[in-house]
N, C-alpha and C positions, 0 to 999 in steps of 0.2 A: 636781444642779447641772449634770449638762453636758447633761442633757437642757434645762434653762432655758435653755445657753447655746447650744446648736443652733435651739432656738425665738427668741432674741432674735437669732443673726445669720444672715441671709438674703440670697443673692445677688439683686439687683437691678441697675436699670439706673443710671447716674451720674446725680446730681440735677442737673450743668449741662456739657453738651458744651464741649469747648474748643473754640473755632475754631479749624482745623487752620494758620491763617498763624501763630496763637500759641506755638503744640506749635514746628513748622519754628523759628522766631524761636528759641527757646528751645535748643534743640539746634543750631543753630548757635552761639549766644554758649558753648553748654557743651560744644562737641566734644570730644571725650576722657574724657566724663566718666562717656558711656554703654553705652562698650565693656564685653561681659560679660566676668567675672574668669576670667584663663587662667592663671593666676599658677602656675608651676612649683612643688612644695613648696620648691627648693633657690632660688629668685627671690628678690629684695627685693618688697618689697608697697608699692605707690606709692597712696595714697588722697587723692582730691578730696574735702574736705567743706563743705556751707554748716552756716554755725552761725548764732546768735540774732544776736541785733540789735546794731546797732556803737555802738561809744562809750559803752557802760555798763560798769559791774562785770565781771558776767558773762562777757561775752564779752571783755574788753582782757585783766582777769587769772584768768582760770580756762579758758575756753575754747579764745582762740589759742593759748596757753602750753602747754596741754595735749596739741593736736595738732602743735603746731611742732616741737616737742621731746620732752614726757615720754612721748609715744606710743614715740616712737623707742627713749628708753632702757628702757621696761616691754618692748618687744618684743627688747632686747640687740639693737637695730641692724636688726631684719629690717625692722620697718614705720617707714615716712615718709605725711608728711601735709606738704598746703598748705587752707588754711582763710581760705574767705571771708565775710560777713556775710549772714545772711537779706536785707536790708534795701539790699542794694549791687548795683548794675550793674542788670540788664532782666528779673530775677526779680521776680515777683507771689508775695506771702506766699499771698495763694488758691490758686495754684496747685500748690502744693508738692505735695500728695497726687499731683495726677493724672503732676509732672515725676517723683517719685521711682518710681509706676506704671510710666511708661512705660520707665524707666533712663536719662533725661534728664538726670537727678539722682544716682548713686549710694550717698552717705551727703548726709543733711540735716535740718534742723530745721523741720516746721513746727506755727506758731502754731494751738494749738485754737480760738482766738478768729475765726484767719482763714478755716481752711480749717471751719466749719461748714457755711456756703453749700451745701461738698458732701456734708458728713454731719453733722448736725444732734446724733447719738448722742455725736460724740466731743466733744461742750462739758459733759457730764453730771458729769464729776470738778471744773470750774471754773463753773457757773451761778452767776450773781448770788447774793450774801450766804449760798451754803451755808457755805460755811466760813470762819467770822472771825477763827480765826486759824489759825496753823500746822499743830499739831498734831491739830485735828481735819482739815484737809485733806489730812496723810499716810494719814489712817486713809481716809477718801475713796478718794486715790489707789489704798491700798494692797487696799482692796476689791473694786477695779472694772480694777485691773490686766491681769490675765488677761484678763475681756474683751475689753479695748483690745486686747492682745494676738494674741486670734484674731483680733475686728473688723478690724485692721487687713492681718494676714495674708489673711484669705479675702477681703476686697472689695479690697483696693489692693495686693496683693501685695509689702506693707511688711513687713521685721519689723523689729518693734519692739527698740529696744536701751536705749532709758531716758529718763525722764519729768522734766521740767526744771520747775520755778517761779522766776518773778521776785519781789520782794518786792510786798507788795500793794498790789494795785492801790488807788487812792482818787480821793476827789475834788478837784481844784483849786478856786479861782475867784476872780474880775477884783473880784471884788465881798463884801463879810462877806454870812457864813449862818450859823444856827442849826443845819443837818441836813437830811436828805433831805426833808423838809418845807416847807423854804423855797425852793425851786427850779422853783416853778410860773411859766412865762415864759421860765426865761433858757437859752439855747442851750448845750446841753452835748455837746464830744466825747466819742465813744463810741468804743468797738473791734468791737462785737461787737450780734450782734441783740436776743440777752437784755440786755445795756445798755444797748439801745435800749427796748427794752421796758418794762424799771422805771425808768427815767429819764422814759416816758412816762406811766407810771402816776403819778407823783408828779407830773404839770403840766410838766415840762421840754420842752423839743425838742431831740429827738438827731440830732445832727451826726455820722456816722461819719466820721471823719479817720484817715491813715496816723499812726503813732506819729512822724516825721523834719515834719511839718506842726502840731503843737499849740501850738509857741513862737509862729511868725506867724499863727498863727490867734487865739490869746488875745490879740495885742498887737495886732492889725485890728481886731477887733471883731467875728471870723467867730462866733467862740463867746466866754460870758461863762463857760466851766468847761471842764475837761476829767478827764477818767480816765485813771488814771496811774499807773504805780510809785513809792510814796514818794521814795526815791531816784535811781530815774530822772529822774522830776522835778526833783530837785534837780539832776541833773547834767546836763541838758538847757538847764537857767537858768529853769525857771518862779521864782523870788523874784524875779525882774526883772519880772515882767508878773503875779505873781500876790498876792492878798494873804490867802489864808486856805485851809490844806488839813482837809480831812475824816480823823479818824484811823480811823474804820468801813472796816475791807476788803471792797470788794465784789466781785472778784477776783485770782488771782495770778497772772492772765497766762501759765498753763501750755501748755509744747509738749512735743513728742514730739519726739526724735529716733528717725531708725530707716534704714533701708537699703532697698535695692531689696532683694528678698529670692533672684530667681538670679543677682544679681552677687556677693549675702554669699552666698549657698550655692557657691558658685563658686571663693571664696578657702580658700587653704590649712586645714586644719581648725587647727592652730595659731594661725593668724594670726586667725581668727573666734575662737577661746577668749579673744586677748588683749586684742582690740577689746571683748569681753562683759566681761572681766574689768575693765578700761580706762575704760571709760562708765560702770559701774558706780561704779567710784571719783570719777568726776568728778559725775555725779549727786548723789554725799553730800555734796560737795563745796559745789554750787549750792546745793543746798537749806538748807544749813548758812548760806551765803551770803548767800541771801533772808531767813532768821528772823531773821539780825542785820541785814541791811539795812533791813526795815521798821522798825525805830525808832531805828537811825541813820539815816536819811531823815526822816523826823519830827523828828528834833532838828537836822539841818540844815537843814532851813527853814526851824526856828523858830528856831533861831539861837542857840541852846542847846549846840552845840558846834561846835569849831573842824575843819571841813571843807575839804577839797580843793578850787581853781576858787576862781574870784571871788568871794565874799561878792554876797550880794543882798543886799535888806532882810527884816529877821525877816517869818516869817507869822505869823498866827494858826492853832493847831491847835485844828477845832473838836473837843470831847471825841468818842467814838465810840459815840455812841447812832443809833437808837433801841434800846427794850431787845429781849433776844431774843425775847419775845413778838410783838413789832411784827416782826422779822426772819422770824421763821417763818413767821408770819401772811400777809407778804408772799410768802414762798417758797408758801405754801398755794394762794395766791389768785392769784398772778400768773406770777411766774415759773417754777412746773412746769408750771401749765395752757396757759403760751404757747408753751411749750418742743413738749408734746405736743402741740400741734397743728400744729408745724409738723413733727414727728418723725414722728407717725405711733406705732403700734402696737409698734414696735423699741423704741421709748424707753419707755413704758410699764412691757414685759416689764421691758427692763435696768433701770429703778428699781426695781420691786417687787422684781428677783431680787436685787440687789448693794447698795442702797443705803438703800430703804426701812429693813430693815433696822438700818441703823447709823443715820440720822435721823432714823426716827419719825415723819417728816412724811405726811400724806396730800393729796393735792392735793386743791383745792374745783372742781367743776363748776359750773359757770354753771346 
């Protein structure tokens, strides 16, 4: 095994340069945030964090709450947090890798969906339709861990502190469908390139949009669908512009949280146990979170139970087909073969070593 894993991670060069006015831009808006950890053992421990996306679940009652406060009392008073939103002020979700690289960023979340652009490897635990539902994408997650783990230690000098899901991703639309089969034509927001890809494969045209853009874009007419978290959706007000969601998961929107790795090496060995300890527990947290959120999202759209926010008007929830054969077949043919070739030989190894395995799948060559 760690010979597989020395062969699938390999230092290379970054798949896209920043421009250095952007790096500067960014470290100005984040002053203070880059300084390495000098923190006396007998200090308080003052922590900057970005977290996931604002105005959901996630982040209003489990995220802020957790750094504002219960950090404080898990640490009996030593550590304090101030926490702001992936998704707020002059931060780029793409970026994230390279701002927490540089120490830009000291503690942060970023989006695997976003930051693929610069490594293609770390979308491999959330690709399109591999996991339908929860629990086989813990066993996912919990297989390829480790990897992620060093991948992100030796190439971005992150470490890794714990792996977050949103409830699953789906599909919206302006318009009734049947399932991924009726969508040849109509413009669909995407997040990610692999959703861009099977959204292509099925006749669609993928629109990538920011997640804080999908409400005026479905009510313009920029796109006729979008891709979404059950419940985000609903808490965002698609049943005001939407009239039918897809109950088929095609992904959970999973990110990484993790650290600069010589600002965490830096802090008191205490204070790093309890931030390990701390994320930990909020990760169960989340995930716990997300498995109930996907079908309380689903039933607030449809209107099927009495939810938070405004009432829209009910959706229709189209069933969640096609069947798994149709799913796999898809993953066979489209989506690991697009994946590899934009990945390259890295991704190959890490499926055959980590994942193959638990999925069984073999990709089809052209």
């Amino acid at each position: 095994m760690a010979k597989a894993r020395d062969n699938a991670i390999t230092r290379r060069p970054l798949r896209r340069v920043q421009p250095m006015i952007a790096v500067v831009a960014a470290a100005l808006a984040f002053a203070g945030c880059a300084a390495l950890a000098q923190t006396r053992p007998e200090e308080p421990v003052k922590l900057q964090i970005i977290g996931g996306l604002a105005g959901i679940t996630q982040y209003t009652k489990i995220e802020q709450p957790f750094w504002q406060s219960e950090i404080n009392a898990l640490s009996k008073g030593r550590i304090t947090a101030t926490i702001r939103p992936l998704d707020a002020g002059s931060l780029r979700n793409q970026e994230m890798l390279q701002l927490l690289r540089l120490g830009v960023v000291s503690f942060g979340t970023a989006q695997l969906s976003a930051v693929a652009g610069d490594e293609p490897e770390l979308s491999a635990v959330d690709l399109p339709l591999l996991n339908p539902d929860v629990a086989t994408l813990r066993r996912t997650v919990a297989a390829f861990r480790e990897h992620l783990r060093s991948l992100l230690r030796e190439r971005y000098e992150i470490e890794l502190l714990g792996i977050y899901a949103y409830p699953a991703q789906v599909l919206f639309c302006t318009r009734s469908f049947k399932g991924l089969d009726d969508l040849a034509g109509r413009k669909v927001r995407t997040s990610s390139v692999g959703q861009s890809e099977l959204m292509a494969s099925m006749g669609a045209v993928p629109v990538i949009l920011p997640f804080a853009e999908i409400v005026a874009a479905l009510r313009d007419g920029v796109v006729d669908c979008a891709i979404t978290g059950t419940l985000s959706g609903y808490e965002i007000g698609l049943p005001r512009v939407a009239v039918a969601v897809h109950a088929l998961a095609l992904n959970w929107g999973v990110s990484i949280f993790g650290a600069n790795a010589t600002y965490f090496d830096g802090l008191p060995a205490d204070a790093r146990d309890t931030i390990r300890q701390g994320v930990g527990q909020l990760e169960q947290r989340i995930w716990s979170q997300a498995e109930a959120d996907t079908q309380r999202g689903l039933a607030c759209n449809a209107g099927t139970e009495i939810c938070s926010g405004k009432p829209g008007r009910p959706m229709t929830v189209v069933p969640a087909l096609p069947a798994d054969a149709t799913r796999r077949r898809l993953l066979a043919e489209v989506v690991l073969p697009r994946w590899f070739e934009r990945c390259g030989e890295d991704c190959v190894v890490a499926w055959n070593t980590y994942l193959k395995p638990l999925h069984a799948i073999e990709p089809r060559t052209p």
